[in-house]
N, C-alpha and C positions, 0 to 999 in steps of 0.2 A: 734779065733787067740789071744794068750796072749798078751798085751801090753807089747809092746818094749821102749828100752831109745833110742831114734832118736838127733844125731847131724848134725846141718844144720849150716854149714858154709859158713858165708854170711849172712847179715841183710838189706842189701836193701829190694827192695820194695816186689821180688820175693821170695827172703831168707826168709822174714818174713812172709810172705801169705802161703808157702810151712810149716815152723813153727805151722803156724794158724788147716792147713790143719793135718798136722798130730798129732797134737793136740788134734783137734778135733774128730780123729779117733781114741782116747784115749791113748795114749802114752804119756810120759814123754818125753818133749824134750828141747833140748838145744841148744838156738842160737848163736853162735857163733858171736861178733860185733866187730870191729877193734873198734870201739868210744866209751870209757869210759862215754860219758854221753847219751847212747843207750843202753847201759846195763844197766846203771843207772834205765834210764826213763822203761827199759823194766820190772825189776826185781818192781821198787818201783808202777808206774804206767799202768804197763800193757798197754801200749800206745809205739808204733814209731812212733811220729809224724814226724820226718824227711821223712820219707818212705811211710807212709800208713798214712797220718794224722786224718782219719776220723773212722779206724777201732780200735776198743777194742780187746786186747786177751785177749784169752780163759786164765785162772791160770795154766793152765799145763804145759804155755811155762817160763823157767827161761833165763838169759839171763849169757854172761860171756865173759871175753876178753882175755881168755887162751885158746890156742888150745887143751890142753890136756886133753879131753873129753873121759869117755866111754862111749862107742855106742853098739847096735845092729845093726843099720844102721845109715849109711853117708849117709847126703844131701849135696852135691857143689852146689852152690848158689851163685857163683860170677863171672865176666865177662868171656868172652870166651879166650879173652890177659890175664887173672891172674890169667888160672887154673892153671897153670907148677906150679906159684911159691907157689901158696897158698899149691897145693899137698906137694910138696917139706918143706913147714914148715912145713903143717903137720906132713911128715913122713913117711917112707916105711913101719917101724915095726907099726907105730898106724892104716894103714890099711890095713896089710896083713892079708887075711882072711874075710875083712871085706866085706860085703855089701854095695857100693859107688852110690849113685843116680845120676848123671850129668843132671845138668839142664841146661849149658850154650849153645846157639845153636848159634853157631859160628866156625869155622876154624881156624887153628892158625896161623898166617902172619911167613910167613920163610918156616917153616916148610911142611907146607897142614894138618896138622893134626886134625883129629878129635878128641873131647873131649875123648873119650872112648881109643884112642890110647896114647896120654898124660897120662892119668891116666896109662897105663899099662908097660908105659916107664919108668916113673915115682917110682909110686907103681904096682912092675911086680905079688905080689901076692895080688893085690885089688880083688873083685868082679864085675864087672861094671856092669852096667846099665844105660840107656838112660830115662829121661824121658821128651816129648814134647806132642805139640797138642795147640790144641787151647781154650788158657788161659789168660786173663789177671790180674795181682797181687791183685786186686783192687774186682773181682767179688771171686777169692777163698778166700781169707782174708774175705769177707763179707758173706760167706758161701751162694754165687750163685750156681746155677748145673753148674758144668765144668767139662767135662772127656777128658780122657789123655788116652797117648799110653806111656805104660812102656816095654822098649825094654830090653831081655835080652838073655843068650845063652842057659841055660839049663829053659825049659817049666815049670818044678812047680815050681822050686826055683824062677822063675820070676812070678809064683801066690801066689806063699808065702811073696814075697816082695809087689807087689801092694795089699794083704788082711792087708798089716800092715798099710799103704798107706789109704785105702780106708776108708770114711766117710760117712755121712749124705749127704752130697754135692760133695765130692770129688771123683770119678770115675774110676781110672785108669784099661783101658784096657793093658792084656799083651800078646807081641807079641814076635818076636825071631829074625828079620830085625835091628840088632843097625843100619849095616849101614845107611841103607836105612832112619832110624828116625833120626840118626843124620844127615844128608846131607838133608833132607826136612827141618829140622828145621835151619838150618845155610843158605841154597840158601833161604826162602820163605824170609828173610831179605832185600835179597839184591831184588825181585820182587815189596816189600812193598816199598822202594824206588822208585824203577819205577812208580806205579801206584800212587804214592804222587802224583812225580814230573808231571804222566799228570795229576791228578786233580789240583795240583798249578798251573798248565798252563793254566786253562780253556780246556783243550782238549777235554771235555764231557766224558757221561757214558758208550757211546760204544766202546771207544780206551782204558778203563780200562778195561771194557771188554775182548776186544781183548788181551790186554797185558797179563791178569791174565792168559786165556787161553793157549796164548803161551809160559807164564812163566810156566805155569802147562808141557807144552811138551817139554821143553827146559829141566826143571828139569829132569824130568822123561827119558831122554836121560843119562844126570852125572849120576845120580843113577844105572842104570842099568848096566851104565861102569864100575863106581865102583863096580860092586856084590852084589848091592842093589836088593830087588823083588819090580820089577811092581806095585805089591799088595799094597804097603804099598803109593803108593802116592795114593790111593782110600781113604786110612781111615783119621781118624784123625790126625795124624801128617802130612801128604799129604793133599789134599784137603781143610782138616778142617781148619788147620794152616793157609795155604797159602791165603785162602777165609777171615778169621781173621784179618790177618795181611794188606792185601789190600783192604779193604773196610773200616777201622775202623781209627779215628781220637785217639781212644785212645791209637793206634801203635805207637811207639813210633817213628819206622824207616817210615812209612807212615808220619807223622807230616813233620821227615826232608825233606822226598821226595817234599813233599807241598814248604818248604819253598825253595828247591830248585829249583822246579818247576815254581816260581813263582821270580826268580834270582835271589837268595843267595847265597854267595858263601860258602865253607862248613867254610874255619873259621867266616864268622859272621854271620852262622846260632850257630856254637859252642860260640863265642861271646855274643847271645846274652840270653845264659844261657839253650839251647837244652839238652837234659838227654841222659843216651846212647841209639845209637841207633848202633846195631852190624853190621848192614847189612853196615855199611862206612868201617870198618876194614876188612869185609867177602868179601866185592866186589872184591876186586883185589884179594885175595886169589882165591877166582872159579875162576877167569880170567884165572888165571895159573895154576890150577887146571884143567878146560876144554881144555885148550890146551897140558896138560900132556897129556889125556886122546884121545885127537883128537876128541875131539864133539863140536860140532857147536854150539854157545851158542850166539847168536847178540845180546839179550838183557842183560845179564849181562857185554857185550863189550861197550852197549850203556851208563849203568848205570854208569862205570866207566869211561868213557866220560867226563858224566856229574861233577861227583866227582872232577873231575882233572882241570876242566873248561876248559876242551880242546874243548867241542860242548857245544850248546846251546840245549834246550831243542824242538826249531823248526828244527835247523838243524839234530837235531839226531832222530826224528819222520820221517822228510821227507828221509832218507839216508835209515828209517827202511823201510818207503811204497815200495821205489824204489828198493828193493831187488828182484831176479828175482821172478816169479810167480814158485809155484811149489803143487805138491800134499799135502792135510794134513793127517800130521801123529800125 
């Protein structure tokens, strides 16, 4: 595959790993930083220390604080609240035609929208694609093995885009389910929550357990409603993510869950200098979301409970035991 010029907009921690990543898979690419002294440190130093302060880049990544990039391919690399606008600066005519990566796994508050539907509202002649799974900034920026699921519509053009994608370390598998990858990647947030908040609480290993599990069938009900396949909560953005994101101190939305778990409230867990964590803007999105839909969803009801400081974290365990008994599906 010839190397491509890749624009990734967004230089946090993701942005830049993503950067690292398709770097390393030999492309010219270009990061795109709102911080004039990010581009500074990227272009002089080959270092974000803001972001990634322990990783060195590769020379291939330049940096720059103008949107008006040309690409072969677009990476979005910033929150799942500031795709509209950042799309929108960028521009309908700089991405029609283009190849658009989506990384943010989140919903949009308002709206219900999935990233991939943003982008097409947006820029109606983008290319979308999805990419998630279970990854954290920190191990692809250091060239760990991590594979992905790159979701798109048409089957080789979306092998043609993860062969430009793909590295020494870097993986991506491709699939044809956006829905499906975007809605595992934006609910397994709001789950990583949940299972913070019972390890913040002491609740032990088997009610995370339990939770993951019924987060995994809780999911896998939205999905299907939405038009999602089955299949795809098996692979890697399914499963893998979800497993990732709830067991691991290095989640970020798992950390808050902890602190909420253990009776923070969310402003003086954000107070006390917390990073984002999406699953607190996604929560109440599914909420209303599953209820469009008419699927029964307790645990994302219970999460934003917790959020609102409307229940406690014993009161909304004990509220979850006492639901009637019924078969598992």
């Amino acid at each position: 595959m010839p190397h491509k010029r890749v624009a990734v907009y967004g230089a946090g921690a993701w942005g830049t790993a993503l950067a690292q990543a398709a770097a390393m898979a030999g492309n010219a690419v270009t990061l795109v930083a709102r911080s004039p002294s990010v581009v500074e440190e990227v272009n002089r130093h080959h270092t974000n220390s803001r972001s990634l302060p322990e990783v060195r880049l590769v020379n291939g990544i330049t940096a720059t604080g103008g949107l008006d990039v040309a690409a072969d391919l677009v990476i979005l690399a910033v929150p799942a609240q500031a795709s509209r606008a950042a799309l929108a600066a960028i521009g309908e005519a700089a991405l029609a035609g283009v190849p658009v990566v989506l990384t943010a796994k989140g919903l949009e508050a308002g709206t219900l929208r999935r990233q991939s539907e943003i982008l097409l509202e947006v820029c109606p002649q983008a290319i979308p694609y999805v990419l998630s799974g279970p990854s954290f900034a920190a191990d692809v920026a250091s060239g760990r093995p991590t594979a992905v699921t790159l979701a798109g519509d048409d089957a080789a053009a979306t092998l043609a885009v993860a062969a430009i994608l793909a590295g020494p370390s870097f993986r991506p598998y491709a699939a044809g389910d956006r829905i499906g990858v975007e809605l595992a990647g934006a609910l397994k947030n709001v789950y990583a929550l949940a299972c913070g908040a019972v390890d913040g609480a002491g609740l032990g290993a088997s009610a995370r357990a339990a939770l993951l599990a019924r987060g995994y069938a809780e999911m896998s009900r939205i999905v299907v409603a939405m038009g999602g396949a089955a299949s795809t909560l098996t692979g890697l953005a399914g499963l893998g993510d979800l497993t990732l994101s709830c067991t691991s101190t290095q989640s970020r939305n798992y950390r808050f869950g902890m602190a909420l778990g253990q009776g923070e409230t969310v402003d003086e867990i954000k107070a006390h200098g917390a990073g984002l964590a999406e699953g607190v803007a996604t929560a109440p999105v599914a909420e209303a979301l599953a209820r469009r839909l008419g699927v029964e969803a307790p645990l994302i009801d219970a999460v934003n409970l917790l959020l609102a400081g409307r229940a406690g974290i014993d009161e909304i365990v004990a509220s979850l035991m006492a639901r009637p008994l019924k078969r598992e599906e």
